[in-house]
C-alpha positions, 0 to 999 in steps of 0.5 A: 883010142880012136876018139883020142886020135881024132880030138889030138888030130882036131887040137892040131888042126886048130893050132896050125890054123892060128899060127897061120894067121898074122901076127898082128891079127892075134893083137888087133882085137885089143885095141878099139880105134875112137871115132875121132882117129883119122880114117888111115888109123886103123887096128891094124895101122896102130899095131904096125907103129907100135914098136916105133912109138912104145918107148914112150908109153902105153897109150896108143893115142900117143903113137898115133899123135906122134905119128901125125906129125911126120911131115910137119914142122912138129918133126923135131918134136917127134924125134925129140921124143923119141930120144933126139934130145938133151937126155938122149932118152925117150921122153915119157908120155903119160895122163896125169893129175897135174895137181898132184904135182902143184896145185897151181898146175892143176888146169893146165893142159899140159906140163914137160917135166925133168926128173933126174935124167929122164924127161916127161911130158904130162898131159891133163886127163881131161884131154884123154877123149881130145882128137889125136892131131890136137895132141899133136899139136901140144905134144910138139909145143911140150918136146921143146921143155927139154930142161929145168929152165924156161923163159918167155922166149923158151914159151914163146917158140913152144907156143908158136911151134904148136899153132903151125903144127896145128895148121898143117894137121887141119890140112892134112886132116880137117875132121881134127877141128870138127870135134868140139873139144876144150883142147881143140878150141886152145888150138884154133886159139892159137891158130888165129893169132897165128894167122892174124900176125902173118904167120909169125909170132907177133901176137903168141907173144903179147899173148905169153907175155900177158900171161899170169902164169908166165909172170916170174919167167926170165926174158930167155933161157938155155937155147932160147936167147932170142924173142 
């Protein structure tokens, strides 16, 4: 009886000390923060923004791409996502196979897509591995596809919006450009023509309208009336 006493007395003891503990601590052993994430991404870090950003889906790189854009010109982006957009629902975020889609989106690096009421932004899962401020970037490019229209206006803003957004995460966190990553040579891509056109859309432009892919677009769509 007295062995029973103790071993209940031991089960207690054990369960008072785990409620103890922090919430987040019960979670923080799930997660395994890559490498490439910015130092201040840390477990514990991704676990406290987690509730903002989990309307748009289960990948925490997601929550930490879309948390590198606060303070960036990719703000409209982010809150656009978060459900500030022509849906007003959040957008969902997910890897995909864009080949199953179409075949001709097969090597894109991403795609916004409309489906009923719900808007999705698909990103290629070669790009799973890729710096979270480098999916920042083309995160605040696909936030701009709000609808079933597009235009070379609507791409060239998108396109634009990514190499300054893309400017400003190298600033704030340089090691997102030290990796060597498909998706990161796109960025430093588009952040040269950029900065070799002042700032401005001069060559992004030249560089959509060149585009194969681009070639049956309309000048403008919905929103996006001026080049």
């Amino acid at each position: 009886m007295k062995l029973k006493h103790t071993v209940n007395k031991l089960i207690l003891t054990a369960a008072l000390a785990l409620l103890a503990l922090p919430s987040q601590a019960l979670d923080e052993k799930d997660i395994t923060v890559p490498d490439n994430y910015p130092e201040k991404y840390t477990a514990k870090y991704i676990k406290m923004i987690e509730p903002e950003y989990k309307v748009v889906g289960k990948d925490y790189i997601f929550y930490v791409a879309l948390d590198m854009l606060k303070g960036t010109n990719g703000e409209f982006s982010r809150h656009a996502i978060l459900g500030n957009n022509l849906t007003q629902r959040p957008v969902k975020i997910e890897f995909k196979d864009l080949g199953t889609i179409n075949p001709a989106y097969a090597e894109f690096d991403a795609l916004g897509w409309k489906k009923g009421k719900n808007l999705y932004i698909f990103i290629n899962p070669r790009h799973k591995d890729a710096p979270p401020g480098a999916l920042a970037a083309l995160l605040a490019h696909e936030a701009l596809h709000q609808d079933e229209y597009n235009s070379l206006a609507e791409e060239t803003y998108a396109w634009t919006m990514e190499a300054a957004v893309w400017c400003e995460i190298v600033q704030q966190y340089p090691e997102s450009e030290e990796m060597l990553h498909p998706l990161v040579t796109r960025e430093n891509t588009l952040k040269r023509l950029f900065e070799k056109g002042s700032y401005s859309n001069k060559y992004i432009k030249k560089t959509v309208f060149s585009n194969e892919g681009y070639k049956n677009l309309p000048a403008t769509s919905p929103g996006f009336e001026d080049l």
